[in-house]
C-alpha positions as CSV (number, residue, x, y, z in Angstrom):
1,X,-21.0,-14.9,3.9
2,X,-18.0,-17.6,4.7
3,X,-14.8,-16.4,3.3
4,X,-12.5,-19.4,2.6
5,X,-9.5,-17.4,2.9
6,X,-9.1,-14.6,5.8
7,X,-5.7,-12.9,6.7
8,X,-4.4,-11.2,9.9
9,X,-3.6,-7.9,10.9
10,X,-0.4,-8.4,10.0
11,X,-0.5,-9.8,7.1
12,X,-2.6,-7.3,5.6
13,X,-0.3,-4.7,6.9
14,X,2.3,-6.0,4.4
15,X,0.1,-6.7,1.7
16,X,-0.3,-2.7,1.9
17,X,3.4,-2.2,1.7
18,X,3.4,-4.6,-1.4
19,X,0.9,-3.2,-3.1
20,X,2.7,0.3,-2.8
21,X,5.8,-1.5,-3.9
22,X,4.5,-3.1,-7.0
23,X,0.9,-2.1,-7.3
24,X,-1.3,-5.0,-8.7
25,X,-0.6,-8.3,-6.5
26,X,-2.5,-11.2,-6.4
27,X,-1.7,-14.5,-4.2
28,X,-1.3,-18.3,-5.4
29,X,-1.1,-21.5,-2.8
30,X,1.6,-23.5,-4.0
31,X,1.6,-27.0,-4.2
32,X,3.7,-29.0,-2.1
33,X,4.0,-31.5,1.2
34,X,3.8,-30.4,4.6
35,X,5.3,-26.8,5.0
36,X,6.2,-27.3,0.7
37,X,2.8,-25.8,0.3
38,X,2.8,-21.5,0.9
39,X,0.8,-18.9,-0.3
40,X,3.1,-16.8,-2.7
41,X,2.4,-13.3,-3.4
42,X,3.2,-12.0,-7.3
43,X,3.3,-8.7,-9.1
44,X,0.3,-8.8,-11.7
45,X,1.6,-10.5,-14.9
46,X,4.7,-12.0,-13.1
47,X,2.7,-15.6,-12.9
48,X,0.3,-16.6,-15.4
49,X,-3.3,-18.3,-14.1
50,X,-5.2,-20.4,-16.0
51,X,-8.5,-22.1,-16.7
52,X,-7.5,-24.6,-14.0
53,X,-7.2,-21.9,-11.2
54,X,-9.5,-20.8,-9.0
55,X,-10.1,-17.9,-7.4
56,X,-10.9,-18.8,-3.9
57,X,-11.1,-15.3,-2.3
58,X,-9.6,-12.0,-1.8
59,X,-7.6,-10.8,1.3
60,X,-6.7,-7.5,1.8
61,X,-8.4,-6.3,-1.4
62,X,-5.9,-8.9,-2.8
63,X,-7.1,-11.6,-5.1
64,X,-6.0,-15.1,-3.9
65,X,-5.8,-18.2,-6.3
66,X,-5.4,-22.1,-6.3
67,X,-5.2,-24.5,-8.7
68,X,-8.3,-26.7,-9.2
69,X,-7.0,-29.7,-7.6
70,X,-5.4,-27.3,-5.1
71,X,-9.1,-25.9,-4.1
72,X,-10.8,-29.0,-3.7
73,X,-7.8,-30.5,-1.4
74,X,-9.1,-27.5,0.9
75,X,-12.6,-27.8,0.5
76,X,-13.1,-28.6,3.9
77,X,-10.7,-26.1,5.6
78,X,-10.2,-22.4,5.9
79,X,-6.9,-20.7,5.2
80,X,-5.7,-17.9,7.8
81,X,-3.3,-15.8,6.3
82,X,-0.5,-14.6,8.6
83,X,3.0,-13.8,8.6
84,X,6.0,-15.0,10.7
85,X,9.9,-13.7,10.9
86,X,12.3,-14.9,8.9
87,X,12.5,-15.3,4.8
88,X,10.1,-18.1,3.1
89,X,13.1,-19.1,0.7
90,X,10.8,-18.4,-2.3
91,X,10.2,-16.3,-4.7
92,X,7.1,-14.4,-3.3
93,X,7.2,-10.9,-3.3
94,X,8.0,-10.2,0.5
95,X,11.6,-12.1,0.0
96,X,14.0,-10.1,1.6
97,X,11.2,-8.4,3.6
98,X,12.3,-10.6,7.1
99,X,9.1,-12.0,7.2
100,X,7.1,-14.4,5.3
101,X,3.2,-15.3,4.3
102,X,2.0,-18.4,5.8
103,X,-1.3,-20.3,5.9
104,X,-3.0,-21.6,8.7
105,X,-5.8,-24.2,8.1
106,X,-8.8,-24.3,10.0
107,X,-11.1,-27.4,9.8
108,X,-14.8,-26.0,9.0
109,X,-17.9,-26.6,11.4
110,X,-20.5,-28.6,10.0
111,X,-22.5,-25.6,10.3
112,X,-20.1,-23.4,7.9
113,X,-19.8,-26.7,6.2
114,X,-23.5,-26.4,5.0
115,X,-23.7,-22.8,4.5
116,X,-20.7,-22.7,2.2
117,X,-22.3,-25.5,0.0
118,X,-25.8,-23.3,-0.1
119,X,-23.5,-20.1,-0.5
120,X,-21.8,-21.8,-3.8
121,X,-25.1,-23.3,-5.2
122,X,-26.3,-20.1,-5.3
């Protein structure tokens, strides 16, 4: 199975911490240019989704979201979760923290390429 989104050691070592901070969490990839576009972390019922998001995965037993348009702008990549020092300046939940979630985008093969588009026609 291809996951479109993966996360590191370390950023599923704070996921844990969040999740015993504020229980139910579940990530979004912002929109936005160049390093505008994060993936935020929220408290269940802090952000509402709707019929236009997608899940695209889960990461550390984590739900992780997109918008529609969001999703097929990264079709053709796969998003490493990791985190780096220093605060994101946003209003994720591991503000404050001294660290932040960020996403690293890996193009796919043309092998994964295929067996992604047989994995979601079936």
């Amino acid at each position: 199975m291809i996951e479109r989104v993966i996360a590191t050691e370390a950023a599923c070592a704070l996921i844990e911490r969040l999740r015993q901070q504020h229980g139910k969490i579940f990530f979004y990839q912002s929109h936005g240019c160049c390093e505008g576009s994060v993936p935020m972390c929220f408290a269940e019922g802090e952000m509402g989704l709707n019929s236009e998001d997608v899940q695209l995965g889960a990461i550390g037993g984590v739900p992780f979201y997109a918008s529609r348009g969001q999703s097929d702008y990264l079709q053709g990549l796969q998003l490493t979760i990791d985190v780096v020092p220093g605060d994101g300046g946003t209003f994720s939940l591991e503000e404050g923290s001294g660290q932040h979630f960020v996403a690293r985008l890996r193009l796919w093969t043309d092998d994964e390429a295929r067996a992604l588009q047989a994995q979601q026609a079936g």
